[in-house]
C-alpha positions as CSV (number, residue, x, y, z in Angstrom):
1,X,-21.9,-7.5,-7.0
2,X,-19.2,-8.1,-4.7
3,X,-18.9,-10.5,-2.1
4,X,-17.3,-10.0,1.4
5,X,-16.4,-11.6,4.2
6,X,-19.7,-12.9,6.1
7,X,-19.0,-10.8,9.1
8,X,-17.2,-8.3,8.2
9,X,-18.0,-6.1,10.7
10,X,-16.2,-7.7,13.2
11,X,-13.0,-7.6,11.1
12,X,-10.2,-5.3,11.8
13,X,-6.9,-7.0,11.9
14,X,-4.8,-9.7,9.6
15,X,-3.1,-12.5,11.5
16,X,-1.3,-14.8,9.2
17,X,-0.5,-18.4,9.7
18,X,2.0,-20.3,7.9
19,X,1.4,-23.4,5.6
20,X,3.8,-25.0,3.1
21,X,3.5,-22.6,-0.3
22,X,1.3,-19.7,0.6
23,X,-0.2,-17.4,3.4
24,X,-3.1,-17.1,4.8
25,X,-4.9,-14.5,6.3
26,X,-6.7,-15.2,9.3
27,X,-9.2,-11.7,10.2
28,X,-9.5,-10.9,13.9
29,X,-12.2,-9.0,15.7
30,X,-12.3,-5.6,15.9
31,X,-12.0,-5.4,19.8
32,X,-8.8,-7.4,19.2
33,X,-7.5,-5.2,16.0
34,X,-8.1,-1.8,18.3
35,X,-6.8,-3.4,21.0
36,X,-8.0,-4.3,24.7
37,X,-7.5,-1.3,27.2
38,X,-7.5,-3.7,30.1
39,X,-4.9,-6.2,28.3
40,X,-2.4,-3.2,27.8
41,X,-2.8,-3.3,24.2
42,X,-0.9,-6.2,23.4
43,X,-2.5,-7.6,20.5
44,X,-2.5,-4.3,18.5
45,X,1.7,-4.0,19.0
46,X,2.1,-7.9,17.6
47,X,0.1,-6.8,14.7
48,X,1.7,-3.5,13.7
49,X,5.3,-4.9,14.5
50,X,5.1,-7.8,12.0
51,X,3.4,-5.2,9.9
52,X,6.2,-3.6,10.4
53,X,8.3,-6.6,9.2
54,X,7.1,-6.4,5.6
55,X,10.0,-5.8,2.9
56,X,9.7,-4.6,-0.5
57,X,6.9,-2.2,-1.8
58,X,3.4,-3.4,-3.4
59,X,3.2,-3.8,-7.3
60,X,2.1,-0.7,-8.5
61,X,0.4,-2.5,-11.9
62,X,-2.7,-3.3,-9.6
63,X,-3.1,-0.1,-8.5
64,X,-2.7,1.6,-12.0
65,X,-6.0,0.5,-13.4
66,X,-7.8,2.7,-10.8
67,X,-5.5,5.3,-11.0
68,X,-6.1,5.6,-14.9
69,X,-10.0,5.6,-14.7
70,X,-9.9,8.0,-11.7
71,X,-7.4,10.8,-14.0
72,X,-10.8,10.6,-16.5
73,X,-11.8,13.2,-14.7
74,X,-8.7,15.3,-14.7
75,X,-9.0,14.9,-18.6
76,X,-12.3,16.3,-18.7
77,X,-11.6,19.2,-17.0
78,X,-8.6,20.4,-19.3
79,X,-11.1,19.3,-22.6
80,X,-13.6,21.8,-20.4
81,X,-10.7,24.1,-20.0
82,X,-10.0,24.6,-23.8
83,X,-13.1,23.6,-25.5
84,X,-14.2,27.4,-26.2
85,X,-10.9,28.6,-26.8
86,X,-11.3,28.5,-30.4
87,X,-14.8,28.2,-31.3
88,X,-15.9,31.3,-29.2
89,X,-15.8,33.5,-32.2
90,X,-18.2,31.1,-33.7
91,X,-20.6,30.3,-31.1
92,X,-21.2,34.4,-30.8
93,X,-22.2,34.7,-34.3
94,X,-24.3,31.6,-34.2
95,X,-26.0,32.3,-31.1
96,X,-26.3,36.1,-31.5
97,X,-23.9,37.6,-29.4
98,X,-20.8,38.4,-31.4
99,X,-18.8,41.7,-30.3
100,X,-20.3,41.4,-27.2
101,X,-17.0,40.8,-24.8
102,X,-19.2,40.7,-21.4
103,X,-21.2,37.8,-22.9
104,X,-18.0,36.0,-24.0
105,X,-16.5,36.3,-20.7
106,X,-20.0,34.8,-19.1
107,X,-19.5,31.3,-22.0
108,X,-15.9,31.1,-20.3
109,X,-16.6,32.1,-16.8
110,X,-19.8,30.5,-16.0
111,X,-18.0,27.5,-15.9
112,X,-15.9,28.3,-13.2
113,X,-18.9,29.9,-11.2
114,X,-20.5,25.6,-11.9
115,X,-17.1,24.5,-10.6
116,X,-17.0,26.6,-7.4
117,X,-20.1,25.1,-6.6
118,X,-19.1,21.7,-7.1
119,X,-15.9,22.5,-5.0
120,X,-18.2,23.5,-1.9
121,X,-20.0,20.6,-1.6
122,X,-17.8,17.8,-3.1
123,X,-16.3,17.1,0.2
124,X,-19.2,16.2,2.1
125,X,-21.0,14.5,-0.7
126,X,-17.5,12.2,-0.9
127,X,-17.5,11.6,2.6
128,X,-21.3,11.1,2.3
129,X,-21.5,8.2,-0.4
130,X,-18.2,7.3,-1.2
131,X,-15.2,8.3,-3.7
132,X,-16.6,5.8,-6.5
133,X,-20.1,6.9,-5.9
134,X,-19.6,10.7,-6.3
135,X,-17.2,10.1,-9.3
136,X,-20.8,8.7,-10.7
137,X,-22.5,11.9,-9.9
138,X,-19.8,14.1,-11.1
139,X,-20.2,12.8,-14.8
140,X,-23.7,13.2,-14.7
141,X,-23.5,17.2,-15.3
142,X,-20.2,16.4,-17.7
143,X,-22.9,14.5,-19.5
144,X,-25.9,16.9,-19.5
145,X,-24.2,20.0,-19.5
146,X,-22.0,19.4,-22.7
147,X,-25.4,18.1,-24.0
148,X,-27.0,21.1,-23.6
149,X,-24.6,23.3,-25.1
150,X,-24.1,21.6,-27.9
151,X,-28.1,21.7,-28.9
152,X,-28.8,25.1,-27.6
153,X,-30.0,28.1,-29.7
154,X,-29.5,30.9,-27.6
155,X,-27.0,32.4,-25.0
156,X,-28.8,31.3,-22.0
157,X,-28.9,27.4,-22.8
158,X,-24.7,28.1,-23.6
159,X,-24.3,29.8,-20.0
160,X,-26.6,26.5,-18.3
161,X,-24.7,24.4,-19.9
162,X,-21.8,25.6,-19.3
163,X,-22.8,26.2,-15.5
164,X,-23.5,22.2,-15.3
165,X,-20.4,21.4,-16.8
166,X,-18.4,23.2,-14.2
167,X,-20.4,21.9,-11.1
168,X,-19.1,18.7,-12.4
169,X,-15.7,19.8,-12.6
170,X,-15.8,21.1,-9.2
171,X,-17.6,17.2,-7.7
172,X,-15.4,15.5,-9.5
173,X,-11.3,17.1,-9.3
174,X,-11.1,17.4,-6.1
175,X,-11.9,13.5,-5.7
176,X,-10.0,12.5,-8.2
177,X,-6.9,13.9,-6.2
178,X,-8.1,11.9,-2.7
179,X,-8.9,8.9,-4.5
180,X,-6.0,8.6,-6.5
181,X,-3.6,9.3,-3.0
182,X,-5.6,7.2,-1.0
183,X,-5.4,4.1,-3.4
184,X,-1.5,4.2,-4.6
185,X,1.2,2.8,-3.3
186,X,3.4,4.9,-1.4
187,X,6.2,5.0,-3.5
188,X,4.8,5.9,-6.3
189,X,1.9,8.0,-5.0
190,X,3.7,11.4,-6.0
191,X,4.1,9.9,-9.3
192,X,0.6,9.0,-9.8
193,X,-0.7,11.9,-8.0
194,X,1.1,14.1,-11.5
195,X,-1.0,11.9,-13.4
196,X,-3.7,14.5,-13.0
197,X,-1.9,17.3,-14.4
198,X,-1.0,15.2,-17.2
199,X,-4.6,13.9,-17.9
200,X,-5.6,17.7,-17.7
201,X,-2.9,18.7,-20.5
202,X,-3.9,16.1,-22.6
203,X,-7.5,17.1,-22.6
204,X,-7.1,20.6,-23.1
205,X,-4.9,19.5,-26.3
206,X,-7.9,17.3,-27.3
207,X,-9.7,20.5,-27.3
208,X,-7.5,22.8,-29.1
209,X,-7.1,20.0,-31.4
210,X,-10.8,19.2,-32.1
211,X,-11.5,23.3,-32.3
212,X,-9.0,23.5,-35.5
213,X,-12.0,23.1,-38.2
214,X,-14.3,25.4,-36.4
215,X,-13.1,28.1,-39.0
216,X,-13.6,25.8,-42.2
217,X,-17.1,23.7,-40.7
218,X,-20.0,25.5,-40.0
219,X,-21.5,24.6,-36.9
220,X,-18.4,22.3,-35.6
221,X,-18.2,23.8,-32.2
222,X,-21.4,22.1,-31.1
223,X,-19.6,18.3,-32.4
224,X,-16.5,19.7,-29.9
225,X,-19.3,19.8,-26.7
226,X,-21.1,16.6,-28.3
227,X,-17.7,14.7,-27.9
228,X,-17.3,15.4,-24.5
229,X,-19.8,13.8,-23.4
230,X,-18.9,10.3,-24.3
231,X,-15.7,10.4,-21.4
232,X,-17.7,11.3,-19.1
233,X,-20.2,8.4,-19.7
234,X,-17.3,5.9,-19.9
235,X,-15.7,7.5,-16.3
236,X,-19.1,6.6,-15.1
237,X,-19.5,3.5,-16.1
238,X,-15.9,2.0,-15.5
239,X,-16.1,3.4,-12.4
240,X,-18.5,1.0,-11.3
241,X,-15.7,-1.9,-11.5
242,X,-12.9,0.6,-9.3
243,X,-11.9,-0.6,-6.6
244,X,-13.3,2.0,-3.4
245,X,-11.4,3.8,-1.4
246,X,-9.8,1.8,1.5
247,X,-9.5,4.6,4.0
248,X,-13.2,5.6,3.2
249,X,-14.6,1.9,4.3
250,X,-12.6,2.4,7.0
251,X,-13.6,5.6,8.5
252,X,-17.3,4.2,8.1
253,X,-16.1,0.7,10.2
254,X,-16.2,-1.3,6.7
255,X,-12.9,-3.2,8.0
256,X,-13.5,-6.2,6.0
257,X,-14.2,-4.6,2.8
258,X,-11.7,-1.8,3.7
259,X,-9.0,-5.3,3.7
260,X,-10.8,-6.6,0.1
261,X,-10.5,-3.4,-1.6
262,X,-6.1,-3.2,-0.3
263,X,-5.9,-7.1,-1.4
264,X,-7.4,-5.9,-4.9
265,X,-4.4,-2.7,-5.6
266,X,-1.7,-3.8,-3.3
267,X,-1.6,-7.3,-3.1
268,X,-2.3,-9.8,-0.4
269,X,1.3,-9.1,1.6
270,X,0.9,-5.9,2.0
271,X,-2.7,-6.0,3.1
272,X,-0.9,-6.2,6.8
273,X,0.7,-2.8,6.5
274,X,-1.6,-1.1,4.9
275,X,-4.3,-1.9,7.7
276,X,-1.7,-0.9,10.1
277,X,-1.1,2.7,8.4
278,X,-5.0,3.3,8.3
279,X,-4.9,2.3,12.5
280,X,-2.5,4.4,13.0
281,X,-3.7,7.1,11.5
282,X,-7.0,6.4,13.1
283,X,-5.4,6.1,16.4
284,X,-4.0,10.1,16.1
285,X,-7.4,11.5,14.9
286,X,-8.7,10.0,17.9
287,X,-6.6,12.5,19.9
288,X,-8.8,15.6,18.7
289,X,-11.2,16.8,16.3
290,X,-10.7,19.9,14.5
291,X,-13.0,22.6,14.4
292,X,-13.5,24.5,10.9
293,X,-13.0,27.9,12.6
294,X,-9.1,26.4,14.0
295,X,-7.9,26.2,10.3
296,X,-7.8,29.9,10.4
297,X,-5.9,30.6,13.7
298,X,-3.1,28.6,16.3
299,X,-0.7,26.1,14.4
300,X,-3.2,25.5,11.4
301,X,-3.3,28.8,9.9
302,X,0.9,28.7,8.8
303,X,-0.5,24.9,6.6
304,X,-3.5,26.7,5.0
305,X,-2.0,30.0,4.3
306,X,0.7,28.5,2.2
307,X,-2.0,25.9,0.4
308,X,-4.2,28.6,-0.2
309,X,-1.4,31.2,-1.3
310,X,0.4,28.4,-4.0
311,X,-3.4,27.6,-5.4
312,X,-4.2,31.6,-5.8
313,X,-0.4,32.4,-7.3
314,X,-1.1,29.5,-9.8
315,X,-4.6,31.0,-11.1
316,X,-3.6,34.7,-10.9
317,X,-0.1,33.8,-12.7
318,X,-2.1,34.2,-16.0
319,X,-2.4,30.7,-17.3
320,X,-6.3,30.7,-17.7
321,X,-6.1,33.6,-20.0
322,X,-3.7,31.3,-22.3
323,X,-5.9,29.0,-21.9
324,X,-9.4,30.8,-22.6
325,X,-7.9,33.1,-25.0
326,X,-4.8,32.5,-26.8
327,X,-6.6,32.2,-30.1
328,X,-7.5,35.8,-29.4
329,X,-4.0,36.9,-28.7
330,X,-1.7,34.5,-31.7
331,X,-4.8,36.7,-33.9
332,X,-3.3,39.6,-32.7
333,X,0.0,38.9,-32.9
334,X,-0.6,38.1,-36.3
335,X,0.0,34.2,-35.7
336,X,-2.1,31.3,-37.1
337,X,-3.9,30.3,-34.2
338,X,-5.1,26.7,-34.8
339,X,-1.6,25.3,-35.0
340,X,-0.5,27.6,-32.5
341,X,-3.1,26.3,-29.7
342,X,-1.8,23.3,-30.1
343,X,1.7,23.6,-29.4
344,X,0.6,25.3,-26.8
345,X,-1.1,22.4,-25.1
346,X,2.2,19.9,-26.0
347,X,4.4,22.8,-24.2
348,X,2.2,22.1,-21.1
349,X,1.9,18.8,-21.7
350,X,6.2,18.8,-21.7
351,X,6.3,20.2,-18.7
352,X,4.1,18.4,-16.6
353,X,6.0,15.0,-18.1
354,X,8.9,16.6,-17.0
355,X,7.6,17.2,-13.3
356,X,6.7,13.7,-13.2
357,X,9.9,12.3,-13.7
358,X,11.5,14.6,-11.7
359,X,8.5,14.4,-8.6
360,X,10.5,12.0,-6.9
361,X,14.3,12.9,-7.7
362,X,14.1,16.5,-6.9
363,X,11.1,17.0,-4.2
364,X,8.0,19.2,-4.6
365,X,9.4,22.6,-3.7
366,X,12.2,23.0,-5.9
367,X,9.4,21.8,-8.8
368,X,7.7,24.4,-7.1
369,X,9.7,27.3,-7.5
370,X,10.8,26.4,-10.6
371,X,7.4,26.1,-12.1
372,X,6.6,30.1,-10.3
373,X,9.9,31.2,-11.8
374,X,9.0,30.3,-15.3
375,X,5.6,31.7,-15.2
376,X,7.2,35.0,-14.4
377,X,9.8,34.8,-17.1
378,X,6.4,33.7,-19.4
379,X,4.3,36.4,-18.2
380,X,7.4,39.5,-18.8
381,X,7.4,38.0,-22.6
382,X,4.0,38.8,-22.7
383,X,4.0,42.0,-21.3
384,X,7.3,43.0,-23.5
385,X,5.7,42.0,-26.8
386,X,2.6,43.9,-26.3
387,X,4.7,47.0,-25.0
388,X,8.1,47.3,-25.5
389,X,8.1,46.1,-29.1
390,X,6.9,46.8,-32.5
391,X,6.9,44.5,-36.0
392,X,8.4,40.7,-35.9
393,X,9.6,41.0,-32.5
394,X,6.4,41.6,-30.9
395,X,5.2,38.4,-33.0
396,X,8.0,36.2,-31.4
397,X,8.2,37.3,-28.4
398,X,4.1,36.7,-27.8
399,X,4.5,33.4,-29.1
400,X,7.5,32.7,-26.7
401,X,5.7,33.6,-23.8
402,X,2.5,31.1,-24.7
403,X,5.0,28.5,-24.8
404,X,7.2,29.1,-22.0
C-alpha cells in the first residue's frame, strides 16, 4: 500500500526552500498552484519560471523499470502474432479441420476481430480506472484465452480462445504506448517509445522459435499457447509495484500522488518541471473541448488522416501475411520453414534496433519513409518470385523478400 501526502488534495504546486545539503519540497494549495484570478496569477508564473530554471534532464534508470514491465505487453502481442504460424498445419489435423482454408483463416483472424474489440473500448476503460489498472485487466484474457486454446478439442474452443486473446491485445497495446510516453523522460521518450516494437519482434521470435518442434512432437502446439500464459501473469502481477501514470492522477485532481508517482521515475529535481508541463498542458485544454464528430472535419481532419493513412499502409503493406503465413510460403518455395521463420523474426528484430538508434539522430519521417520504401522493394521480391521466375531463382528471391 502506498502512502501519500495527508492532504493531498489540496496539493498542486512545489515550492522549495533551501537548507544546507539538500532540498526540500514544500506542496502548496491548489488555489495557489492554479493560480488566483483576482491576484493576477502571480504565484503560478514564480512557479513555472524557476521550473523553468531546472538544468540537465531526469535519470532515465528510474524510469526504465516501468518502461520494461509496461513493453510486456507489446511482447505478448508479437508471441500472439506468430504463435500459429507454424503449428496451424497441426492444430487442423488435431482438431479436425485440415484442408479447410476458411477455418484457418478464422484461428488467425479471430484474433484480430478480439483485438478490435479491445481497441474500442481500451480508451475509456484507461481513462476509467487507470493505466496500471487496465494493464491488470488486459492480462486476464492473455491468461484465459491462451488457456483455452491450449486444452480445447474442437474448432470452436480454438476460435474463443483465440477471440479472448485478441480482446486482450486490443486493452492492453494501445496503453502500453500512453503509459510508456506519459512516464519517460523527455529525452529519451522516442527511444523508449521503440521499445514496443522491439518487445513485439522479440515475442513473435519467441513464437517462431517455440513452433520449431511442432513437426517432430505430437501435440506441441498446445505447450506454445500454455507458455503464453505465464507473461501475461507476471505483467499482471509486477504491474501492481509500477509506478501510475502522472498525467492520469492529474486529470482526476490526484496532485499529490500525481507529484509521488514523478519523484518515483524522475527524481525529486525535476518533480518542479514536470508539474509545470502537466499545468500547462492543463491550462490549453481548458481553452476547449473537442467534440468526437470535429476529428473528422476543420483543422483536425489533415492530423487524423495522416495517423490513420500511415497505420492502414503499414497493415495492408503485407507484413501480417509474413507473419501468419510464411511457413506456408518458405513450403512452397521449397525452403525449410522452421529455420526460416526465424530469421525472419531476427530481420525484424534488426530493423526495429536499428530505428531505435537512429529515432533520435534522423527524426520520425525519414524512418518513415524509409521503412514504406523497403516494404515496397520487399513486397516486388515477392510478387517477382512467384511470377516472373521459375527454379532457384524463384527460391531466393521469396526468401529475400521475407527478410527485407
Amino acid at each position: 500500500m502506498r502512502s501519500y501526502p495527508r492532504d493531498w488534495r489540496d496539493y498542486s504546486g512545489l515550492e522549495m526552500l533551501s537548507t544546507v545539503n539538500l532540498p526540500v519540497y514544500k506542496r502548496s494549495t491548489s488555489k495557489e498552484f492554479r493560480g488566483d484570478p483576482y491576484r493576477g496569477d502571480d504565484t503560478t508564473a514564480r512557479w513555472l519560471n524557476r521550473a523553468d530554471q531546472d538544468s540537465g534532464n531526469p535519470s532515465w534508470k528510474l524510469s526504465l523499470p516501468h518502461v520494461g514491465v509496461a513493453t510486456m505487453s507489446a511482447f505478448l502481442l508479437g508471441y500472439h502474432l506468430g504463435v500459429v504460424n507454424e503449428p496451424l498445419q497441426s492444430i487442423s489435423v488435431d482438431l479436425g479441420f485440415a484442408g479447410n482454408t476458411l477455418a484457418e483463416g478464422l484461428v488467425v483472424s479471430m484474433c484480430l476481430g478480439g483485438a478490435l474489440v479491445g481497441c474500442l473500448v481500451s480508451g475509456s476503460i484507461s481513462d476509467a480506472i487507470g493505466r496500471r489498472r487496465t494493464f491488470q485487466l488486459s492480462a486476464l484474457p492473455m491468461i484465459i484465452g491462451p488457456s483455452l486454446s491450449a486444452s480445447t478439442s474442437s474448432l470452436l474452443g480454438m476460435l474463443l480462445g483465440r477471440f479472448l486473446v485478441g480482446t486482450g491485445m486490443g486493452l492492453g497495446s494501445p496503453v502500453a504506448s500512453l503509459y510508456i510516453t506519459e512516464v519517460s523522460p523527455i529525452s529519451v521518450r522516442g527511444t523508449y517509445g521503440s521499445f514496443i516494437q522491439i518487445a513485439t519482434c522479440l515475442g513473435l521470435i519467441a513464437a517462431l522459435f517455440f513452433g520449431i518442434p511442432v513437426k517432430e512432437v505430437a501435440g506441441w502446439w498446445r505447450f506454445c499457447f500454455w507458455v503464453s500464459a505465464f507473461p501475461a501473469a507476471l505483467l499482471a502481477i509486477l504491474m501492481e509495484f509500477c509506478a501510475e501514470s502522472p498525467h492520469w492522477l492529474f486529470k482526476h485532481g490526484r496532485i499529490g500522488e500525481a507529484e509521488v508517482e514523478f519523484e518515483r521515475l524522475l527524481g525529486g529535481p525535476h518533480v518542479q518541471s514536470a508539474m509545470a508541463d502537466l499545468s500547462r498542458s492543463d491550462k490549453g485544454a481548458e481553452g476547449g473541448s473537442i467534440k468526437f464528430s470535429e476529428l473528422f472535419i476543420g483543422r483536425h481532419i489533415r492530423v487524423v488522416f495522416i495517423g490513420t493513412v500511415l497505420y492502414a499502409l503499414q497493415q495492408l503493406s503485407g507484413i501480417n501475411a509474413i507473419f501468419y503465413f510464411s511457413s506456408a510460403v518458405f513450403r512452397s518455395a521449397g525452403v525449410p520453414s522452421d529455420v526460416a521463420n526465424v530469421c525472419v523474426g531476427f530481420a525484424n528484430l534488426s530493423g526495429s534496433v536499428t530505428a531505435t538508434l537512429l529515432m533520435e539522430k534522423l527524426g520520425r519521417k525519414f524512418l518513415l519513409l524509409g521503412s514504406f520504401l523497403g516494404m515496397a522493394a520487399a513486397m516486388g521480391l515477392q510478387a517477382a518470385a512467384t511470377s516472373l521466375f521459375h527454379g532457384s531463382w524463384d527460391q531466393y528471391l521469396s526468401v529475400g523478400g521475407m527478410l527485407l
